[in-house]
C-alpha angles and dihedrals in degrees: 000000000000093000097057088061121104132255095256094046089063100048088043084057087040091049081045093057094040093052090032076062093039082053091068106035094054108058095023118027080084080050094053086037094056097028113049094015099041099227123154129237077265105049091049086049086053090043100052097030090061093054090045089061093045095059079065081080101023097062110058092038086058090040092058086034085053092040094056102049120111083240140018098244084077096094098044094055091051101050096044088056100055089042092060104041082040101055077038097061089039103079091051099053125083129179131069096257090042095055091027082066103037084046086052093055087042093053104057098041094051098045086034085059090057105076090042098053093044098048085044089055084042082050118053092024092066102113092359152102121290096034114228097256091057102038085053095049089050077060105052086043085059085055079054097059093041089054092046104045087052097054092044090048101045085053098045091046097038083228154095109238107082083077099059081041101051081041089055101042098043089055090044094054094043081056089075101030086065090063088056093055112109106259096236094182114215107251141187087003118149090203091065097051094037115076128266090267098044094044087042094048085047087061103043083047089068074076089071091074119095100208095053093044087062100045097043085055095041099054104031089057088050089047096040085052084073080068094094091050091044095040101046104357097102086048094054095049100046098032103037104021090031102219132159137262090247098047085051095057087048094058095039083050097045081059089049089043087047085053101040091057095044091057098033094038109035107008082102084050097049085062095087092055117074118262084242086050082057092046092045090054100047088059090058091047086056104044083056098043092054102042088051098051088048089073092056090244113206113261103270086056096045079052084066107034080057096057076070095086100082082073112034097051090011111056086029093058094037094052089045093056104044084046090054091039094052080042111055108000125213105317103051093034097101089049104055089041087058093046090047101050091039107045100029111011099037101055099036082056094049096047090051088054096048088056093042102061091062090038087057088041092046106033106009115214093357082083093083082077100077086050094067081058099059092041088052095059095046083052089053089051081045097056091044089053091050098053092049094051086052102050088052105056108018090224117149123236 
């Protein structure tokens, strides 16, 4: 049965285990942290903060590793690996250095796997069924019922496990979805003939360009400013607005359901604006969403700051990946996405969370503010982006 689906079908249910996963990892794994390891807002900022920088590294050494493979399963096979052995090993270590160590190979395998799986789905979606914009809102639907069979879980159980579980099964399974991947060798392609440094200093050149410098600024400053809701939003809510786990899971799920419209509804819609005009509107959407979660909101307005975030990650992450794809096409995709996340999204991230974790110990929700900041900044480098994009090629939008 698997093997009559399409091509598409089976990078749309690859991109649905990976976010199912992302579902959890995102709202609980700072639960898990605090609860069954006993770290403070602090140490979790530390914790997460550490593995963000290293994907500085990490990401263009896996982007010259990945460009040099026979095929481009290669990467996805590496990284759920690590990502099963690695939940398996969690729930026996104790101790900050122990899980600090184990969270920063995690880390960079998980978020390593990201731009792999999404330019995969770009990939093999193109002129298919499902279209891209469907098949990625499926995804982000899969982050929904992870979400949401966590929080239901935790509640039911009264305990902390189910996430290292659901962590642990969702890798294991994606294990053997990879082999089921169609093989697409990599063909006619200087970067696997020529050597790792010179396939590594290829990639780091993709930072000469002006344009993509400034994107990959622009738009890693407006999605590391999520670092203060990823890093202490499930605490907020739990331990100052005292929600439950199952209202958590509905606020972090009206956000997914905002984005999954957005790419499924209107992604077809969003065609006519320039990549840079998404970009610039997702950086609105976050200076907003943050300002109003600073000032701790009741729940039916919380219901509506979180609808943001079809602008604020969305837009951002629809326009970024129509500006890498005109940019680069197909072959050098992956690439460009790995370099982005590693030299530009994942350190400004880091360094947001670093700072969020004592925010979140020292002032509580009014930390989202210095979020704004950072969003605002990223929205500055946005609107500079878009009117150089403008005065190059005279196109309305």
């Amino acid at each position: 049965m698997v093997r009559a689906m399409t091509p598409a079908a089976r990078a749309t249910a690859l991109a649905c285990l990976y976010f199912a996963g992302f579902g959890c990892l995102i709202p609980f794994l700072p639960l898990w942290l605090e609860k069954v390891h006993g770290f403070s807002g602090a140490e979790i900022g530390v914790v997460l903060a550490i593995a963000g920088f290293s994907r500085a590294i990490a990401g263009p050494l896996t982007a010259a590793w990945a460009d040099g493979r026979s095929e481009r399963r290669a990467p996805l096979f590496l990284f759920t690996v690590l990502l099963t052995v690695g939940f398996a090993i969690l729930k026996l270590l104790n101790g900050f250095a122990a899980v600090f160590g184990l969270i920063l190979v995690l880390d960079i395998a998980f978020w390593g796997l990201l731009p792999v799986v999404e330019t995969t789905l770009l990939r093999l979606t193109r002129s298919a069924t499902p279209p891209y914009g469907v098949a990625r809102g499926l995804a982000s639907a899969a982050f929904v019922a992870g979400t949401t069979l966590v929080g239901f879980l935790t509640d039911a159980t009264h305990a902390y496990w189910p996430i290292w579980a659901f962590l642990l099964a969702v890798s294991a399974v994606m294990i053997g979805w990879s082999a089921l991947m169609p093989r697409e060798p990599v063909t006619a392609r200087r970067e696997v003939r020529d050597p790792f440094p010179n396939r590594l200093a290829h990639g780091l050149g993709m930072l000469r360009n002006p344009a993509f410098a400034l994107f990959i600024f622009a738009a890693g400053l407006i999605q590391a400013s999520a670092a203060f809701l990823y890093t202490a939003g499930t605490l907020v809510w739990t331990n100052v607005q005292h929600f439950s786990g199952n209202t958590v899971s509905m606020l972090w799920n009206i956000g997914t359901g905002a984005e999954v419209v957005f790419l499924m509804a209107l992604g077809g819609w969003t065609s006519r604006f320039r990549p840079e005009t998404l970009i610039v509107a997702g950086g609105v959407g976050a200076v907003v969403r943050w300002t109003a979660l600073s000032l701790l909101p009741p729940l039916w307005v919380l219901v509506g700051v979180q609808l943001l975030h079809a602008l604020s990650f969305a837009a951002t992450f629809l326009g970024g990946m129509r500006f890498i794809q005109a940019m680069y096409g197909d072959e050098r995709t992956p690439t460009a996405q790995m370099i982005y996340m590693g030299v530009a999204n994942a350190p400004t991230y880091a360094a947001a969370v670093l700072v969020s974790g004592p925010l979140y110990d020292r002032v509580g929700a009014p930390g989202y503010l210095a979020m704004t900041g950072v969003a605002g900044l990223g929205l500055g480098l946005a609107v500079m982006l878009r009117a150089r994009a403008a005065a190059t090629v005279a196109v309305p939008a």
